[in-house]
VEXKOL-410158 format. One record per residue (C-alpha): residue number from 1; residue in three letters; x, y, z. Coordinates in pm, whole numbers. Layout:
<rs>
R   n res     xx     yy     zz
R NUM ALA      X      Y      Z
...
</rs>
This chain:
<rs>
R   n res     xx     yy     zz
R   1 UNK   -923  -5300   3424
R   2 UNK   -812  -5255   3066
R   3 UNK   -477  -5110   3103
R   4 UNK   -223  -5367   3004
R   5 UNK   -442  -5538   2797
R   6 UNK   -354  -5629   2441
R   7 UNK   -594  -5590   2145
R   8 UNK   -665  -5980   2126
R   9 UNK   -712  -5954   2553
R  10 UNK   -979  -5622   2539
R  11 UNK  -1143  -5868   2303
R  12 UNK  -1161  -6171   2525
R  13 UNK  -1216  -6050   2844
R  14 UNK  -1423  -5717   2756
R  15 UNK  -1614  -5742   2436
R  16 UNK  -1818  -6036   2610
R  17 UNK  -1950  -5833   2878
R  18 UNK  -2271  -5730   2666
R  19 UNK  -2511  -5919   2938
R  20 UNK  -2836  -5918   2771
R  21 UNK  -2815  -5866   2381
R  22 UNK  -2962  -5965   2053
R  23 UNK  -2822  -5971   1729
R  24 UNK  -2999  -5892   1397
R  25 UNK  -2930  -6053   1039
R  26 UNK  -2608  -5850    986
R  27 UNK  -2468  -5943   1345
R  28 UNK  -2482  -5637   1490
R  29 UNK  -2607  -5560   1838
R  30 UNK  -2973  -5408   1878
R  31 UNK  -2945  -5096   2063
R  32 UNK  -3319  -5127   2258
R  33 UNK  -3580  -4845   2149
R  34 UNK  -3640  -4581   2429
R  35 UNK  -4030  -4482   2491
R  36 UNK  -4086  -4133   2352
R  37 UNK  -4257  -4028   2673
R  38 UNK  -3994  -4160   2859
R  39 UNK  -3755  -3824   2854
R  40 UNK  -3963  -3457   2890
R  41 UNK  -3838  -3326   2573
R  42 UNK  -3915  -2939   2667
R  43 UNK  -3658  -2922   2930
R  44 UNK  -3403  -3124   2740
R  45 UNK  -3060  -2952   2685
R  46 UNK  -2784  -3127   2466
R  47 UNK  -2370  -3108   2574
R  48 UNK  -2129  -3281   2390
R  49 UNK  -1900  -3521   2466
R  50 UNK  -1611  -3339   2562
R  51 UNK  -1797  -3110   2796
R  52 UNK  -2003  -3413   2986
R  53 UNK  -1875  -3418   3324
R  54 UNK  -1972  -3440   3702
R  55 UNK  -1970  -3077   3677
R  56 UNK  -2195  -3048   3374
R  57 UNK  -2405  -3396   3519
R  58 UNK  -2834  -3310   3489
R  59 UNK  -3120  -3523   3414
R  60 UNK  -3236  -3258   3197
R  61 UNK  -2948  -3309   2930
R  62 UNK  -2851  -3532   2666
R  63 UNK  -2490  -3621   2593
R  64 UNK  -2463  -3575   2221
R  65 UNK  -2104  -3815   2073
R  66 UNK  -2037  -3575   1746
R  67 UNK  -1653  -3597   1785
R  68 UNK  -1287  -3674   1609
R  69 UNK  -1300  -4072   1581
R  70 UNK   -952  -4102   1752
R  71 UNK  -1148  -3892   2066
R  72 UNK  -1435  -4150   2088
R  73 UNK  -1209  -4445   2023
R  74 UNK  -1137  -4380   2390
R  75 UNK  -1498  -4491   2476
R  76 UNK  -1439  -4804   2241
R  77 UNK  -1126  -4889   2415
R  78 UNK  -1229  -4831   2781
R  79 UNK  -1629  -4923   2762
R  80 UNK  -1697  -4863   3130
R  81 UNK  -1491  -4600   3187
R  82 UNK  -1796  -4304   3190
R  83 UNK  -2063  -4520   3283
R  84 UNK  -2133  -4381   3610
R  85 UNK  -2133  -4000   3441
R  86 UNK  -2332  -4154   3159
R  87 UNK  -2601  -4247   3468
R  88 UNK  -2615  -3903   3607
R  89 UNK  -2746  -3754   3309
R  90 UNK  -3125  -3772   3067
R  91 UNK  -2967  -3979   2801
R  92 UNK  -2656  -4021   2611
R  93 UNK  -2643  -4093   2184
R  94 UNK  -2425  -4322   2087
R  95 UNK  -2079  -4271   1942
R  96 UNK  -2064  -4112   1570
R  97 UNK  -1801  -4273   1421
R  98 UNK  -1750  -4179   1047
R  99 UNK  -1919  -4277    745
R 100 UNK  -1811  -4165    417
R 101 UNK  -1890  -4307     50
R 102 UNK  -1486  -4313      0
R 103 UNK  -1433  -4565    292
R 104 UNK  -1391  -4954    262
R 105 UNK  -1724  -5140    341
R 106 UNK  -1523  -5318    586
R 107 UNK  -1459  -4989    789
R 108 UNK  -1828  -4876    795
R 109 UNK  -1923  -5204    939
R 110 UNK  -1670  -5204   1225
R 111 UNK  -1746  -4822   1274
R 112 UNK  -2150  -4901   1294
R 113 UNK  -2076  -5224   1509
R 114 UNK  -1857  -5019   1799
R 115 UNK  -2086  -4757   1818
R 116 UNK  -2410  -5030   1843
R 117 UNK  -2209  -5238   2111
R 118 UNK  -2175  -4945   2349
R 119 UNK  -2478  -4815   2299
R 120 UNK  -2577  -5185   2417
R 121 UNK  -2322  -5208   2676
R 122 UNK  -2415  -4876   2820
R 123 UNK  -2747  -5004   2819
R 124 UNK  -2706  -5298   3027
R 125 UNK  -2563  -5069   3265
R 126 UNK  -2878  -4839   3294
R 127 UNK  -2767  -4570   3082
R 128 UNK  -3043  -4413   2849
R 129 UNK  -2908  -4472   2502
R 130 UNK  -3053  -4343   2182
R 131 UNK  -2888  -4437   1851
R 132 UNK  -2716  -4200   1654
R 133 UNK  -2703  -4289   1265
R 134 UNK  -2569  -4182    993
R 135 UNK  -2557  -4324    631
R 136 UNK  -2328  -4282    253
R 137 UNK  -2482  -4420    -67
R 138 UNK  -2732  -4632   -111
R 139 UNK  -2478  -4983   -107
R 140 UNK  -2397  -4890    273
R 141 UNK  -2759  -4882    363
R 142 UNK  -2842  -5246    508
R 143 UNK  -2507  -5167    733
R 144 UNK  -2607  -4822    831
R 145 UNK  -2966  -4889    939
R 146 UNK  -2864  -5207   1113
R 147 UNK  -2860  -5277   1516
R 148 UNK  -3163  -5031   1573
R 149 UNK  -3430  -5159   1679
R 150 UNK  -3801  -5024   1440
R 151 UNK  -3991  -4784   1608
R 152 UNK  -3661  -4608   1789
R 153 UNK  -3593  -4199   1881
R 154 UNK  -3274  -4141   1651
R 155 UNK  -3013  -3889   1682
R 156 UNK  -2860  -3728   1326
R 157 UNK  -2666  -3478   1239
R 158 UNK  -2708  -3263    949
R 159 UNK  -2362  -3083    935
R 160 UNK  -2177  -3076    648
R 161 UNK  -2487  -3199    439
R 162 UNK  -2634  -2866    291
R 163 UNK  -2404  -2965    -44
R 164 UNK  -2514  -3288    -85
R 165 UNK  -2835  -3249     10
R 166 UNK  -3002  -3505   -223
R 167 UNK  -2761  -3799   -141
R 168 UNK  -2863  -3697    246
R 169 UNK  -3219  -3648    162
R 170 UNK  -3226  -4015     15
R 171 UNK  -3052  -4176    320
R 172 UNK  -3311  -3969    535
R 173 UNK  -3590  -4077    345
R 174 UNK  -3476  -4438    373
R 175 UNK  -3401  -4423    726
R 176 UNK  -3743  -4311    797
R 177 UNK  -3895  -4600    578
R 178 UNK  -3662  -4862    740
R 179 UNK  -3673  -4761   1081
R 180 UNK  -4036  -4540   1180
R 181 UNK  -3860  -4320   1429
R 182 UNK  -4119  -4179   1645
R 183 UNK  -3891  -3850   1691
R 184 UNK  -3564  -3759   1494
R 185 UNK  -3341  -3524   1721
R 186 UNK  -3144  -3322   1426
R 187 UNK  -2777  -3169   1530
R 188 UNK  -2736  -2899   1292
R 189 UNK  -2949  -2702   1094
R 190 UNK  -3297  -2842    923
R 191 UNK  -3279  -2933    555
R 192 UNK  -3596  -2827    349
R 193 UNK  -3746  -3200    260
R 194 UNK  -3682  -3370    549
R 195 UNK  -4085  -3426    718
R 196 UNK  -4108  -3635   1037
R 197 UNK  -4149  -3515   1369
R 198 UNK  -3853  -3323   1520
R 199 UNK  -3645  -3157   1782
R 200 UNK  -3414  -2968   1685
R 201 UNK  -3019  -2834   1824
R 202 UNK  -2780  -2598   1712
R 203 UNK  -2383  -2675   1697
R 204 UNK  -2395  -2424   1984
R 205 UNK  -2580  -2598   2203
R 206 UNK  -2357  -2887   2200
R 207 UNK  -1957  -2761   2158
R 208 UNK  -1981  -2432   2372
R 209 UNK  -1871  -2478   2701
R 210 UNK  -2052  -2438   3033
R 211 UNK  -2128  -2104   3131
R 212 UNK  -2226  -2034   2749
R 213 UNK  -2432  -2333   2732
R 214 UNK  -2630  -2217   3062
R 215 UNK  -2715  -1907   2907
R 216 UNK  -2833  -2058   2539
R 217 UNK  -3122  -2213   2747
R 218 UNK  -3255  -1878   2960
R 219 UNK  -3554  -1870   2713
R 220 UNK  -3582  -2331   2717
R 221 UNK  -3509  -2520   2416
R 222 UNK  -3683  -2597   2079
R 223 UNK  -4009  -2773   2118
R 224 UNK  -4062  -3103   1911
R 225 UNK  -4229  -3029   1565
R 226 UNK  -4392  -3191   1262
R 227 UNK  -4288  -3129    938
R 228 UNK  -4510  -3320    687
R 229 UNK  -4485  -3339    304
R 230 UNK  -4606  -3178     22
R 231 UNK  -4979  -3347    -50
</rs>
């Protein structure tokens, strides 16, 4: 359906195909908040991306999008492409496309509003989608914490933050304030000072392939936690 299509074409014909979605003040698409009790968390299993496939398909895992921008462009430019593999498993996170303090503000909006209108899309297809965000400084907040809707499961990753943990630690702290996630599902190792309630993945977990990521689970996967501040 989209091959052959120019750029002003995939807009025309395919970015209208949301179906059902609302907008908030920044115009970016609400990706819908999933019920915690919705997915049994102790038997959920994480693959990324580039492993997901019919092969790798169970109800039991969630498709994690920590990838190379140019790699999930691909889901950008062909939206429906996956959404029948997308069906077959728990849930899928939405695309992480990159944030960093050196980019224009102009490129962290379009960034945050491709991954939101998938995760919409794919939601209007009956996929399970669960935001994934991610945050610079303080001026890209209102963009970052945008198009999820308050009281939503959130995906994060924490890799490549253990040197800047303070400038992650306030973006946490102001995610949690903004948005009251019910559960925070952390890629990458737990920094101390980030309280909430967790689960909790390694990189393994997610960019090993099949047969390793069978055995990872023998002994089942991390069970959700609380991790509350100092009093």
């Amino acid at each position: 359906m989209i091959k052959g299509l120019t750029e002003y074409d995939k807009y025309k014909v395919v970015r209208p195909i949301l179906g059902d979605c609302e907008y908030d003040a920044y115009e970016m698409p609400i990706v819908r908040k999933t019920p915690v009790d919705t997915i049994d968390w102790d038997k959920l299993k994480v693959i990324g991306i580039q492993n997901a496939s019919a092969k790798t398909s169970s109800k039991d895992t969630l498709v994690l999008m920590f990838n190379y921008d140019k790699r999930l462009l691909a889901l950008w430019n062909d939206p429906l492409k996956k959404i029948a593999l997308f069906q077959g498993f728990a849930a899928v996170g939405t695309p992480d496309f990159s944030i960093y303090p050196t980019m224009n503000v102009n490129e962290i909006r379009h960034n945050i509003y491709m991954s939101r209108w998938l995760g919409v899309t794919w939601q209007n297809y009956n996929c399970l989608t669960i935001p994934t965000v991610g945050w610079a400084l303080p001026d890209t907040y209102d963009l970052c914490f945008s198009g999820i809707e308050h009281g939503s499961i959130v995906i994060i990753s924490t890799l490549g933050c253990q040197n800047r943990t303070e400038d992650f630690l306030n973006g946490f702290n102001e995610m949690r304030s903004r948005l009251d996630p019910p559960l925070v599902i952390v890629f990458g190792d737990m920094i101390d000072g980030m309280t909430g309630t967790f689960i909790n993945f390694r990189y393994t977990d997610c960019f090993c392939r099949r047969s390793k990521y069978e055995q990872l689970h023998i002994d089942g996967v991390s069970k959700i936690f609380t991790v509350k501040g100092v009093a």
